[in-house]
C-alpha positions in Angstrom: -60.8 87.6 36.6 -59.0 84.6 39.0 -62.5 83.4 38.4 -62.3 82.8 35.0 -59.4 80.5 35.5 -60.2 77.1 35.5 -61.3 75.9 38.7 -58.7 73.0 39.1 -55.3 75.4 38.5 -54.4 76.4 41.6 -55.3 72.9 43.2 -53.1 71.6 40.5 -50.2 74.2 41.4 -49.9 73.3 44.7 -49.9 69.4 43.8 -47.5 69.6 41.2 -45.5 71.8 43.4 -45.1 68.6 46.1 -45.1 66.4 43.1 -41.9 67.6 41.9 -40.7 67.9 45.2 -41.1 64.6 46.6 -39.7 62.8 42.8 -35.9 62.4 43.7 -36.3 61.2 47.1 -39.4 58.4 46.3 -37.1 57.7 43.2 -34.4 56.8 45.6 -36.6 54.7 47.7 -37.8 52.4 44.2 -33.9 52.1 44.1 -33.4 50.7 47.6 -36.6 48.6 47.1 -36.4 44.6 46.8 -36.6 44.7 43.0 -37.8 46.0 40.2 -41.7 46.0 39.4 -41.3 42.8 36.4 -38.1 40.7 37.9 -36.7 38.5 35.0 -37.6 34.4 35.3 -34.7 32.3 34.7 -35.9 30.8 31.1 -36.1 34.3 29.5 -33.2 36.5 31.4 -31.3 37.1 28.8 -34.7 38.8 26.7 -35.6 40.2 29.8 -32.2 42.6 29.7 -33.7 45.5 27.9 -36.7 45.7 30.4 -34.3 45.7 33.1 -32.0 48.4 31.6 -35.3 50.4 30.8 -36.3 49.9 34.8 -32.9 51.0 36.1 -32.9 53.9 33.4 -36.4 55.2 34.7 -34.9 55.3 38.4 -31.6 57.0 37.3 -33.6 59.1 35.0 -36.0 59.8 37.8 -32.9 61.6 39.9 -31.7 63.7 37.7 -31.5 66.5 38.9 -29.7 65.2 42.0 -25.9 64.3 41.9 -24.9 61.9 38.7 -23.0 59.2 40.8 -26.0 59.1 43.1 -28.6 58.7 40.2 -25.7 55.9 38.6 -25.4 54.2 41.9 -29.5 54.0 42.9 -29.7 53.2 38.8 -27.1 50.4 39.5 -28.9 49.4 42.4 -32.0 48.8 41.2 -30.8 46.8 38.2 -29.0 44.3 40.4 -31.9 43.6 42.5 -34.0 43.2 39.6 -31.7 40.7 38.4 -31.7 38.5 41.5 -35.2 36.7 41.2 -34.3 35.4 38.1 -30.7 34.6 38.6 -31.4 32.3 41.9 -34.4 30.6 39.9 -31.5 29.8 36.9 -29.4 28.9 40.0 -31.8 26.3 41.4 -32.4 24.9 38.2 -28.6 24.5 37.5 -28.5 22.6 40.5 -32.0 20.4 39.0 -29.7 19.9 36.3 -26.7 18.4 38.7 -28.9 16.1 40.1 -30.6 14.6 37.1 -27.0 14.6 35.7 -25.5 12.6 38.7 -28.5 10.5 38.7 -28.1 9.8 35.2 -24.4 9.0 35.6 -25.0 6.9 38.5 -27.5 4.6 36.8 -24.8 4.1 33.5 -22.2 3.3 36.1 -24.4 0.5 37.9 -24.9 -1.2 34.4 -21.6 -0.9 33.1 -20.6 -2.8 36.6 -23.5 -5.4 35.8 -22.3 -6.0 32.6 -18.7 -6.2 33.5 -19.5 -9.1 36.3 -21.6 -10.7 33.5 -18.4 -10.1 30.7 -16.5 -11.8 33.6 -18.8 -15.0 34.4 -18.7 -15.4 30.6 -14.8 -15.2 30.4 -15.2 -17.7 33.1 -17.4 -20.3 31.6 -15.7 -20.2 28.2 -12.4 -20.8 29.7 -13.9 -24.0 32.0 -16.0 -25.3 28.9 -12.8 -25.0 26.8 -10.3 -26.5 29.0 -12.9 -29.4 29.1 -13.4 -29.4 25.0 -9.8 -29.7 25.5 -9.7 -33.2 27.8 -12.2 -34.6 25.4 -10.3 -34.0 21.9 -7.6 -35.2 23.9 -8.9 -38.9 24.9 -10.5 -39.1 21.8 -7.1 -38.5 19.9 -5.6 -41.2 22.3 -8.6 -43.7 21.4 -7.7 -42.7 18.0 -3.8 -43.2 17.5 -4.0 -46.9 19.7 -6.4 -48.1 17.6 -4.5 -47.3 14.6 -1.4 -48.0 16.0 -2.9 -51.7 17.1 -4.7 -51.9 14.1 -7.9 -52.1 16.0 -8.7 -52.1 19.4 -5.6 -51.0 21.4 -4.7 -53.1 24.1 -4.5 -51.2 26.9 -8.8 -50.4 26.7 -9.4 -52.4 29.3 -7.8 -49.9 31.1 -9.7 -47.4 29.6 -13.2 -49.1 30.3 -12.3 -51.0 33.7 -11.5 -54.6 32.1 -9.4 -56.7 33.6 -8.3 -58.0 29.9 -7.1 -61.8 29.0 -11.0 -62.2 27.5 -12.2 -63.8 24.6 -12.5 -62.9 20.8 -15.6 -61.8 21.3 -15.1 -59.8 24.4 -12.3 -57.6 22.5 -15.1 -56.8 19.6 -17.6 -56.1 22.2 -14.7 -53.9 23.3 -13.9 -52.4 20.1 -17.9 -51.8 20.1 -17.4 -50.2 23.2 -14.5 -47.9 22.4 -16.0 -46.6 19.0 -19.6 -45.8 21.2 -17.3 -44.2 23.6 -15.4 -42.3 20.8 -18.5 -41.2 19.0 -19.8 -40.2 22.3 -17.2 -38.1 23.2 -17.2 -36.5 19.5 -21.0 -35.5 20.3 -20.2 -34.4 23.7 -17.1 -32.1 21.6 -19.3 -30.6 19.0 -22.2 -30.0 21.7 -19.6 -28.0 23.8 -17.9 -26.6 20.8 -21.5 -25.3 19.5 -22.4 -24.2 23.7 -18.8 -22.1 23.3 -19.6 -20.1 20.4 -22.9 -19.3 21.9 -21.0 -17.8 24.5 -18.5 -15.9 22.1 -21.2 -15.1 20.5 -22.9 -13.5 24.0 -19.6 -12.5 25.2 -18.7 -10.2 22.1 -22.9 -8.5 22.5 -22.0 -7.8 25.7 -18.0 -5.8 25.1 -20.0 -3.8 22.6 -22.8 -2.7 25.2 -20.1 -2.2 27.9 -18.8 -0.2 25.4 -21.9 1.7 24.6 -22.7 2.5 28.3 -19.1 3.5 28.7 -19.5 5.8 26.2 -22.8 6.8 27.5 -21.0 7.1 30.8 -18.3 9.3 29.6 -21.0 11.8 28.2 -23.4 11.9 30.8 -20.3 12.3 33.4 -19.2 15.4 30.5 -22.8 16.6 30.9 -22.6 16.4 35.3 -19.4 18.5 34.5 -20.9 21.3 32.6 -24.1 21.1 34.6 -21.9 21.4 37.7 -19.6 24.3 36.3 -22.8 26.0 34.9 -24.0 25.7 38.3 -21.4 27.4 40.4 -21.2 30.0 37.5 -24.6 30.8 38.2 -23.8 30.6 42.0 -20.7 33.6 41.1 -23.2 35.6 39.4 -25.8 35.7 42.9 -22.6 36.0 44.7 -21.4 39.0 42.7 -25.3 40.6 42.5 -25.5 40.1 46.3 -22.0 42.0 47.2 -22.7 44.7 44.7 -25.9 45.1 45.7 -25.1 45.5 49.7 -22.2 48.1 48.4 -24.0 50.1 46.7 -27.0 50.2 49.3 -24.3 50.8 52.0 -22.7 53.6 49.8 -26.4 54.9 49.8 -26.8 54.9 53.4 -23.5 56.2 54.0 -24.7 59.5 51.7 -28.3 59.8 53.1 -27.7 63.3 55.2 -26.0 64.8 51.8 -28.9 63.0 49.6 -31.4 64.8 52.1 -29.9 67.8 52.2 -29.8 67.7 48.4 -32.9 66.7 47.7 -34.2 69.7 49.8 -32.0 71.9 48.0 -33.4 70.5 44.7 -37.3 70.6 46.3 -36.8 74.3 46.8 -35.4 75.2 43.1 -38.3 72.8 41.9 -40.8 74.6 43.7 -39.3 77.7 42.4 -39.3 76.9 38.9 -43.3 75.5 39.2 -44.1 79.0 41.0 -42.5 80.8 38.5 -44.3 79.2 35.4 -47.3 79.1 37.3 -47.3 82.6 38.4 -46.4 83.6 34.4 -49.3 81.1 33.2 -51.7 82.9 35.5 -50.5 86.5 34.5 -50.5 85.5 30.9 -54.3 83.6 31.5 -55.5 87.2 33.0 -54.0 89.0 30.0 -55.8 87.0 27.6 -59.1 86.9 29.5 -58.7 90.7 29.4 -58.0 91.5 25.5 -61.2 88.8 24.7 -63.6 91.0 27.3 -62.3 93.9 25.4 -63.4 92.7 22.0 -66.4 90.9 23.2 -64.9 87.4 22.2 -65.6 84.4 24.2 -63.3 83.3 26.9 -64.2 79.2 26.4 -61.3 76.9 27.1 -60.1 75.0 24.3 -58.2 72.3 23.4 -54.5 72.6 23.9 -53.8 71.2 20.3 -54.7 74.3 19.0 -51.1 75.4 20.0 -49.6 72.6 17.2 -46.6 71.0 19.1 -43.8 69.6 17.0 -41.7 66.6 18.2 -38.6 68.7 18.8 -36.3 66.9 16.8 -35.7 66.4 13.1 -36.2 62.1 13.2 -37.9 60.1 15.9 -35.8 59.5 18.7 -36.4 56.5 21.5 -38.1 57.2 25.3 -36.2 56.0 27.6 -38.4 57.1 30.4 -42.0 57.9 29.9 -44.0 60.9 32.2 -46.3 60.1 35.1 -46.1 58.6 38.8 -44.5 55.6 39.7 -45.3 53.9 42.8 -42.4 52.5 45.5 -42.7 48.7 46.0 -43.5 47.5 49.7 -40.4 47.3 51.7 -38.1 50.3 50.7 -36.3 52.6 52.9 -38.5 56.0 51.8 -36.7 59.7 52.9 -39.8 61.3 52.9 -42.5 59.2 53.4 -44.3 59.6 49.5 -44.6 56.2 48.0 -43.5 57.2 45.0 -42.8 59.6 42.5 -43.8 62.0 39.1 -41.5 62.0 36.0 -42.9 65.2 35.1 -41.0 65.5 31.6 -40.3 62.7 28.9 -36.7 61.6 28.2 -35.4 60.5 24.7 -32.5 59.1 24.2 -30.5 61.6 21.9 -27.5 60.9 21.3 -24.9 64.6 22.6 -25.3 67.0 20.0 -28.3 65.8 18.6 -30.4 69.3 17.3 -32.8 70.2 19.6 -35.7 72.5 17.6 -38.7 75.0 19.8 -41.9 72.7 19.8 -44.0 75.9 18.8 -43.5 79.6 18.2 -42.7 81.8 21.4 -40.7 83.9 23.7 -37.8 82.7 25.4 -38.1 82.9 28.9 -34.9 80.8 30.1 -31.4 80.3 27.6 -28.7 79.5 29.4 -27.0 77.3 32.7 -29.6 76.8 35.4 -28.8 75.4 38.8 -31.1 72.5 40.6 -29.0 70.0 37.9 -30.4 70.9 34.5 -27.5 72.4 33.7 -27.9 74.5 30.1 -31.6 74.7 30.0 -34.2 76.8 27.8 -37.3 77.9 28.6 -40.1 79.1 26.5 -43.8 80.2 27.0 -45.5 80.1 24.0 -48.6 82.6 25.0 -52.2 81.7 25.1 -54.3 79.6 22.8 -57.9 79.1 23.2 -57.5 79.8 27.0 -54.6 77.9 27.6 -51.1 78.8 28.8 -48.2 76.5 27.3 -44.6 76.6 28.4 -41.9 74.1 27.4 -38.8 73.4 29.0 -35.6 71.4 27.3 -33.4 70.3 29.8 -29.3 69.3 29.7 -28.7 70.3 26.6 -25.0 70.8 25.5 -25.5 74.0 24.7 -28.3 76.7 23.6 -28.5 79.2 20.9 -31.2 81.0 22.3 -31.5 83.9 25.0 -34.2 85.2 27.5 -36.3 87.2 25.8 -36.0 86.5 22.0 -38.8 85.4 20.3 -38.5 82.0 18.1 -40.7 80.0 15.7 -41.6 76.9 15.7 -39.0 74.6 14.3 -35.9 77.2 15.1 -33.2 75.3 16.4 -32.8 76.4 20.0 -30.0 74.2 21.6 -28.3 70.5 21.0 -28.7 68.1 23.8 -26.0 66.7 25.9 -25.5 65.8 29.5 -25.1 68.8 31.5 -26.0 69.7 35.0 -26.9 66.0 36.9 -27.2 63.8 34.3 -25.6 60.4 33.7 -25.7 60.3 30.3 -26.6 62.2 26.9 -30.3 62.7 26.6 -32.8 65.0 26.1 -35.6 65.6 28.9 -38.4 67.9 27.5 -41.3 69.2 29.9 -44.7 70.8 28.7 -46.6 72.9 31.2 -50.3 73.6 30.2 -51.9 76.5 32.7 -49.5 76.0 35.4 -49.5 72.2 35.5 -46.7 69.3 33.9 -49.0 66.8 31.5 -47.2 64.5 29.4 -45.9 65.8 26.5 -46.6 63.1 24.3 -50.6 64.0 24.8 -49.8 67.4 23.2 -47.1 66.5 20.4 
């Protein structure tokens, strides 16, 4: 009869046994590791959040079965040293920022500097050109008023051209010839200056508006240093804070590893019991079947297992927040046992406490009620043989059950409503499928 069995089962037994075993404590070790498989880059953190949560849900969701506060504080753990990669990259290139904003700032002040020793040398020169404008208006006013006051040349030009008067007629006209050169000289020399000044004005009022351009320019890029700079030591806070919380929380670990042993040998044991217990019903159940076909002559060919017609066992499609198979610890983690990783042997949805929890296909209730090894109100079922296969589904901390050992249901019936009993941190459903003694993912089946 064993022989009939397929060849892998009790191979698969034995594994699964160690599998489930070894889960919390290599769980545990991804939560002490460096960081999470994906760590978040600086330019998408913030998208990155979900991923993370989903990684530090996987770990907590991984434990339990162990104590809540030590699935919440490995969880916790993991999350934070997810988060570091990415929040010292964002850190450095805050401080890129500061340093292309200083630089910036820098530059503006060196050309508002230029520009104010240029506004000044300006100032300068229009004040010296028109304090000689000035002296030439006033000798030509003076030409001016003596001439009319004389009624021609004034008398005291010699003084004014360096003759030593007492000359002829025609020395004073050459003299008068010489004064009105002189004047109309002058009154070039005025109107050139005059012209040369409002050039400057002119150059002097382009270059108030660009000091006040790069001022404002200045004042923005020094507002943008500032933000960059209190961005920057934000960021610096947030490392600070991920650092401290993360060293807690690992020394908190370490502080707990005898009781985390110890309880993860306590759970191994009720693991292995609860594997043995299916197994050993699958393989009674198997022998059964391959009994009642010999008896009618029918063939004892394996089949497929969606011949048993799984329903999702909820009423509307719920989330997974953490899929089945193994996950592997990253390099560099403090492992209690030595396995490298660990099996999610179930699939956890995310149902919100009280959420109707219906029996995935017709069978007898084998478990209805509070379990110990943190499932808290759990139900069982083994739903027979199909096609030479043995099916059992477990639905663990669940609210509360409606079910008992022993009473047959249908598919659909409404068994329990999920919750957050035994070692859970939060409300959610975790449902199992067994096929011939062995976990496989349940979303293979449904």
């Amino acid at each position: 009869m064993a022989s009939l069995i397929p060849a892998s089962a009790n191979g698969r037994r034995a594994a699964t046994a160690r599998l489930r075993g070894a889960a919390a404590a290599a769980a545990i070790a991804l939560a002490l590791g460096v960081a999470a498989s994906r760590p978040a880059r600086a330019d998408d953190l913030d998208s990155q959040k979900a991923t993370l949560d989903q990684q530090a849900q996987q770990v907590q969701s991984s434990l339990e079965f162990l104590d809540g506060h030590i699935a919440q504080t490995a969880a916790d753990l993991a999350n934070y040293r997810a988060q570091l990669p990415g929040a010292q990259q964002a850190l450095l290139e805050a401080q890129g920022r500061v340093a292309a904003a200083t630089k910036e700032s820098d530059a503006l002040a060196v050309r508002v500097d230029a520009a104010q020793q240029d506004k000044a040398e300006i100032t300068r020169q229009l004040n010296e050109d028109r304090g000689k404008a000035e002296e030439t208006k006033k000798l030509i006013g003076q030409i001016a008023t003596q001439a009319y006051k004389s009624g021609g040349v004034p008398s005291d030009l010699s003084l004014l051209f360096g003759s030593s008067g007492g000359g002829s007629l025609t020395g004073g006209v050459d003299l008068a010839d010489q004064a009105i050169r002189s004047q109309n000289a002058e009154l070039s020399s005025l109107n050139q200056q005059t012209a040369a000044n409002v050039n400057l004005e002119a150059r002097l009022g382009a270059v108030e508006e660009q000091i006040r351009d790069l001022k404002a320019q200045a004042d923005a890029a020094l507002a943008r240093e500032q933000a960059a700079r209190d961005d920057a030591a934000a960021k610096k806070s947030a490392i600070d804070t991920l650092v401290a919380d993360a060293d807690r929380l690992n020394q908190e670990l370490e502080a707990q590893r005898p009781a985390i042993q110890k309880q993860i040998a306590d759970v191994k044991a009720q693991q292995d019991g609860v594997a043995a217990q299916i197994a050993d019903r699958d393989r009674r159940l198997l022998e059964q079947w391959l009994a009642e076909q010999a008896a009618r002559n029918q063939s004892t060919a394996v089949g497929s297992p969606s011949a048993f017609g799984l329903r999702h066992p909820f009423a509307y499609d719920i989330p997974i927040t953490s899929g089945f198979g193994w996950r592997a610890t990253p390099p560099g983690t403090i492992d209690f046992f030595g396995t490298g990783g660990y099996m999610h042997t179930g699939v956890d949805f995310g149902a919100p406490c009280g959420t109707p929890v219906y029996a995935a296909a017709a069978g007898t209730v084998t478990v209805g009620g509070w379990t110990t090894g943190g499932g808290g109100w759990t139900v069982m079922i083994a739903h027979g043989v199909v096609q030479g296969n043995a099916l059992t589904t477990v639905y663990y901390h669940n609210s509360s059950v409606v079910v008992s050992p022993g009473q047959s249901v249908t598919q659909g019936q409404l068994i329990a409503y999920s919750g957050s009993t035994g070692n859970s941190t939060g409300c959610h459903a975790h449902f199992e499928t067994w096929l011939n003694g062995t976990p496989v993912d349940p979303m293979t089946l449904l």
